[in-house]
C-alpha positions as CSV (number, residue, x, y, z in Angstrom):
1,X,224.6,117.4,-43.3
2,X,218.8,119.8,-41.4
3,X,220.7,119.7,-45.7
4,X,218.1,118.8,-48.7
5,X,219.2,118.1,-52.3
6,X,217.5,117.6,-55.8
7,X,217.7,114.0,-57.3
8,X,221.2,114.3,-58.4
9,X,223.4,117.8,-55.6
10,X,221.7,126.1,-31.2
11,X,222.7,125.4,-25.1
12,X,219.7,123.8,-27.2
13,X,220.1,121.1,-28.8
14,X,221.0,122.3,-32.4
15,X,220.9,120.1,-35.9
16,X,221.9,121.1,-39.4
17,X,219.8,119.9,-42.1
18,X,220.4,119.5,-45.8
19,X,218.7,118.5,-49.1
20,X,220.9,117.6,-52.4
21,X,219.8,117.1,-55.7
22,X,222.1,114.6,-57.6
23,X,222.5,115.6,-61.4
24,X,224.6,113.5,-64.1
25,X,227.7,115.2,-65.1
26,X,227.2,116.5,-68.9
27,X,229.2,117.8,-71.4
28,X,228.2,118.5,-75.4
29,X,230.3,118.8,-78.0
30,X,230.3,122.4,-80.2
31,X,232.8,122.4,-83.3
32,X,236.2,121.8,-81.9
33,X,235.8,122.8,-78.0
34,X,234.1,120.6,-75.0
35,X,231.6,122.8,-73.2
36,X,229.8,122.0,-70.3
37,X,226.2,121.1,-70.1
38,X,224.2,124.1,-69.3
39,X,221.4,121.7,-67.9
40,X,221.7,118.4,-66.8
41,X,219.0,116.0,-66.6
42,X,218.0,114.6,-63.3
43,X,218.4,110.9,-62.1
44,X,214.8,109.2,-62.9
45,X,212.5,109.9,-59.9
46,X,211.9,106.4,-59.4
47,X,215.7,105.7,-58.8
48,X,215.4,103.8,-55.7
49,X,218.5,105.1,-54.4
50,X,216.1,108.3,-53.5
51,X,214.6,106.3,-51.0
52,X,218.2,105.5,-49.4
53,X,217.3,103.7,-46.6
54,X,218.6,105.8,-43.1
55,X,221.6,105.2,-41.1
56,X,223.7,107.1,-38.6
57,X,227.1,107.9,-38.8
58,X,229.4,109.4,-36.3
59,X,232.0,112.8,-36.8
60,X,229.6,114.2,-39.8
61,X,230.8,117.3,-38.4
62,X,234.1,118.0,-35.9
63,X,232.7,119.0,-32.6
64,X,234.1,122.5,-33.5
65,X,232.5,123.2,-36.7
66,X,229.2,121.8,-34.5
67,X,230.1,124.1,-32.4
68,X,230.6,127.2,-34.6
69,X,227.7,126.6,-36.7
70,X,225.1,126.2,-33.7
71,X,226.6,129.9,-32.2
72,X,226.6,131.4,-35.2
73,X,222.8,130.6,-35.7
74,X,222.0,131.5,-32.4
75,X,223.9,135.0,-32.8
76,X,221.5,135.5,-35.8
77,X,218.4,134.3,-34.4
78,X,218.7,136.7,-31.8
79,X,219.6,139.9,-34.1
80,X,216.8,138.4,-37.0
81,X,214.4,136.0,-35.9
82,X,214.5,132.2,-36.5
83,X,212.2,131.6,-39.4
84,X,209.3,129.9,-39.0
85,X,207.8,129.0,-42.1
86,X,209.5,126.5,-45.2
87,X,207.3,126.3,-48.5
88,X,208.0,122.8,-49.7
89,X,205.5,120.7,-52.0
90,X,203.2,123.6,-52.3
91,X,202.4,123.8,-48.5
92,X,204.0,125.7,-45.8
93,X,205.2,123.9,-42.7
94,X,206.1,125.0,-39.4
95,X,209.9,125.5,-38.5
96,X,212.3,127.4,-36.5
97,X,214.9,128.0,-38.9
98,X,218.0,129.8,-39.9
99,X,220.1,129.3,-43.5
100,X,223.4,129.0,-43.4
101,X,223.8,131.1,-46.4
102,X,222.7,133.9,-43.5
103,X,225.5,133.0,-41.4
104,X,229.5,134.6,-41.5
105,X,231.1,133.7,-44.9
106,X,233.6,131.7,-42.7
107,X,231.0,129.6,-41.6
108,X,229.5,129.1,-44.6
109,X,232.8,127.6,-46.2
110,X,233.4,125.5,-43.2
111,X,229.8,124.1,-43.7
112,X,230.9,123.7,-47.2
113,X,234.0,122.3,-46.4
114,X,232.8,119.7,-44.4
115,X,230.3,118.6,-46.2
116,X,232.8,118.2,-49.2
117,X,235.5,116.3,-47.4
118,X,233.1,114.2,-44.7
119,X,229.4,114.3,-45.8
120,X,229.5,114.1,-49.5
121,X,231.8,110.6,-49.5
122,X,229.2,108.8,-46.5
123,X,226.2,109.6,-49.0
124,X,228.2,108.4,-51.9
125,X,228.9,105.4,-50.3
126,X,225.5,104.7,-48.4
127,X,223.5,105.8,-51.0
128,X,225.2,104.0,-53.9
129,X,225.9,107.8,-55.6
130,X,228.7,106.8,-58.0
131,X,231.8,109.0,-58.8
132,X,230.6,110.7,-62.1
133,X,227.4,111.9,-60.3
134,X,227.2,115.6,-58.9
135,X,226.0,116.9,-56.3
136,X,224.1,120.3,-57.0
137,X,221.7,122.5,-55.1
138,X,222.5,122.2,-51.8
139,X,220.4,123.7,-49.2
140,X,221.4,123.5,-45.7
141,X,219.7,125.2,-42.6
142,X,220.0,125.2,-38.4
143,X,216.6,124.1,-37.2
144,X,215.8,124.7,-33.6
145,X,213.7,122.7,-31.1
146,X,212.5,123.3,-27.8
147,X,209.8,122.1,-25.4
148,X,207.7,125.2,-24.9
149,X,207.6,126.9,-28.7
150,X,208.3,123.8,-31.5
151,X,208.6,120.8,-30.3
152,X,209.0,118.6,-33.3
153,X,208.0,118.5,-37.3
154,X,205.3,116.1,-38.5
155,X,205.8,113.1,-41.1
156,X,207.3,114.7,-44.2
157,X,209.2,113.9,-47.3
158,X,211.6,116.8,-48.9
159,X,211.8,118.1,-52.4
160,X,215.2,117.1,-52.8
161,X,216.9,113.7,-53.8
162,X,218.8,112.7,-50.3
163,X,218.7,114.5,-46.9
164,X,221.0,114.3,-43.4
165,X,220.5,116.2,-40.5
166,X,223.8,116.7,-38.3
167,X,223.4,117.0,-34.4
168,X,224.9,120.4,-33.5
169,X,224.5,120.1,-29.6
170,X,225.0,117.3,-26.9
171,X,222.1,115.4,-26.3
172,X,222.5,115.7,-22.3
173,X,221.4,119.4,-23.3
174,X,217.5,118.5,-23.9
175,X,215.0,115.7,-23.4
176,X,213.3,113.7,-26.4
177,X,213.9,114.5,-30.3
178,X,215.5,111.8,-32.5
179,X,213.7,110.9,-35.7
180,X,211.2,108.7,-37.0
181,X,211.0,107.0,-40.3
182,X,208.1,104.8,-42.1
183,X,207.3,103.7,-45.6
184,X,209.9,101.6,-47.8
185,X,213.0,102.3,-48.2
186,X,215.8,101.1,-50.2
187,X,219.2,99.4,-48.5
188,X,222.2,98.2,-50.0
189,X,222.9,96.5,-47.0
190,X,219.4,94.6,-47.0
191,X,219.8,93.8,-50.6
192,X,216.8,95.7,-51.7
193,X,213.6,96.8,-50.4
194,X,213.4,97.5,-46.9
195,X,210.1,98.1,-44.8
196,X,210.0,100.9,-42.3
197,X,208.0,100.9,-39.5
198,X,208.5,103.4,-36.7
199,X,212.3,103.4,-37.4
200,X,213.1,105.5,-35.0
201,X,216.5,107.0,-34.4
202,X,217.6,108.3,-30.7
203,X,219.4,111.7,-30.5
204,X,223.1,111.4,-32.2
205,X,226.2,112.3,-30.6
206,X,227.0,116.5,-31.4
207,X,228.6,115.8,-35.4
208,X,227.0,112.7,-36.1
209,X,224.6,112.8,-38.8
210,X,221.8,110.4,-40.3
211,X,221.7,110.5,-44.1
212,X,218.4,109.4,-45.7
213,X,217.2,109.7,-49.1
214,X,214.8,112.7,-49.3
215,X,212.0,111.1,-50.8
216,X,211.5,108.9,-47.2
217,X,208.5,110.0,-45.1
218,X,210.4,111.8,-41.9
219,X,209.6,113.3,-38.7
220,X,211.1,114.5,-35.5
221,X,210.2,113.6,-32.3
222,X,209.3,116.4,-29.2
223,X,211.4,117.4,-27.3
224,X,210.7,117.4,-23.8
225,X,213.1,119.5,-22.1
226,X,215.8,122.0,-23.7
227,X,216.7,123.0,-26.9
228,X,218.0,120.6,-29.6
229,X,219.8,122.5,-32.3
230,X,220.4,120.6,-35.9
231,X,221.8,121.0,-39.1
């Protein structure tokens, strides 16, 4: 799942990012009936569990949704452009970009889908999100990178709560990318704080995805040959 979310919910090589926000799950009380929330208040922005530290894991994705959703997001980047601008923290960045929510409805729910059945429970458990948390605000996108146009994105953080990105093509298709992390992080498996020094990850598999909490400085690395599509 690159995907972002809020504290809460490609022959190239192709990724699929996301971001989620994670939001409790309210309810109030009105007379006799149980309504749902209409707002929610976020997790505390100093939850350490927003600075997840990253890890890879393998069949994020099936090598035919990979598949699927790096054509797909080539078909439109051909017909509408790959867009190169995202306005996050009150700057633009460079990107070569394409939402999902552009691609065929079919798509779309098998992105959903497999995020839902295979994403969702690796954050939950990575991450520490427990059971009576929500997901909300998903965002995911294909980003696109190549040696000769964008090569890689610079040291980052997103705006949502946790982040993956999902390796859509084989890494014998290009040279270089992976990503970088740095700062502190928090790891379950370290029992607590965890410094990050150029903790770089090498290209994944096509389906495997590395899930980090959003609030971690990230970058990508170049590419030096090929196209590396994500999600």
């Amino acid at each position: 799942m690159g995907a972002n979310a809020r504290w809460g919910r490609m022959r190239a090589a192709v990724a699929v990012s996301a971001v989620v926000t994670v939001m409790c799950a309210g309810t109030t009380i009105v007379g006799a009936e149980k309504t749902t929330a209409a707002e929610c208040e976020c997790l505390d922005a100093r939850d350490p569990r927003f600075l997840c530290a990253p890890h890879a894991h393998e069949d994020g994705l099936s090598a035919e949704t990979a598949r699927r959703v790096m054509e797909a997001a080539i078909a439109v980047g051909k017909r509408d452009g790959w867009e190169r601008a995202r306005f996050e923290h009150q700057e633009f960045h460079e990107t070569r970009m394409v939402r999902v929510s552009a691609l065929p409805k079919s798509v779309q729910d098998e992105v959903d889908r497999a995020f839902e059945t295979r994403v969702a429970p690796m954050i939950r458990e990575q991450c520490v999100i427990y059971d009576h948390l929500k997901f909300e605000n998903e965002q995911f996108y294909v980003v696109k990178y190549d040696a000769k146009e964008f090569k890689s994105i610079d040291m980052h953080h997103d705006d949502h709560h946790l982040s993956f990105v999902a390796s859509l093509n084989n890494v014998t298709d290009y040279s270089g990318g992976g990503n970088n992390f740095e700062g502190v992080s928090f790891s379950v498996k370290a029992g607590g704080v965890e410094h990050l020094n150029d903790h770089k990850f090498d290209p994944q598999p096509t389906g495997s995805v590395v899930i980090h909490g959003g609030k971690l400085n990230h970058a990508s690395l170049d590419v030096t040959r090929g196209t590396r599509y994500v999600l």
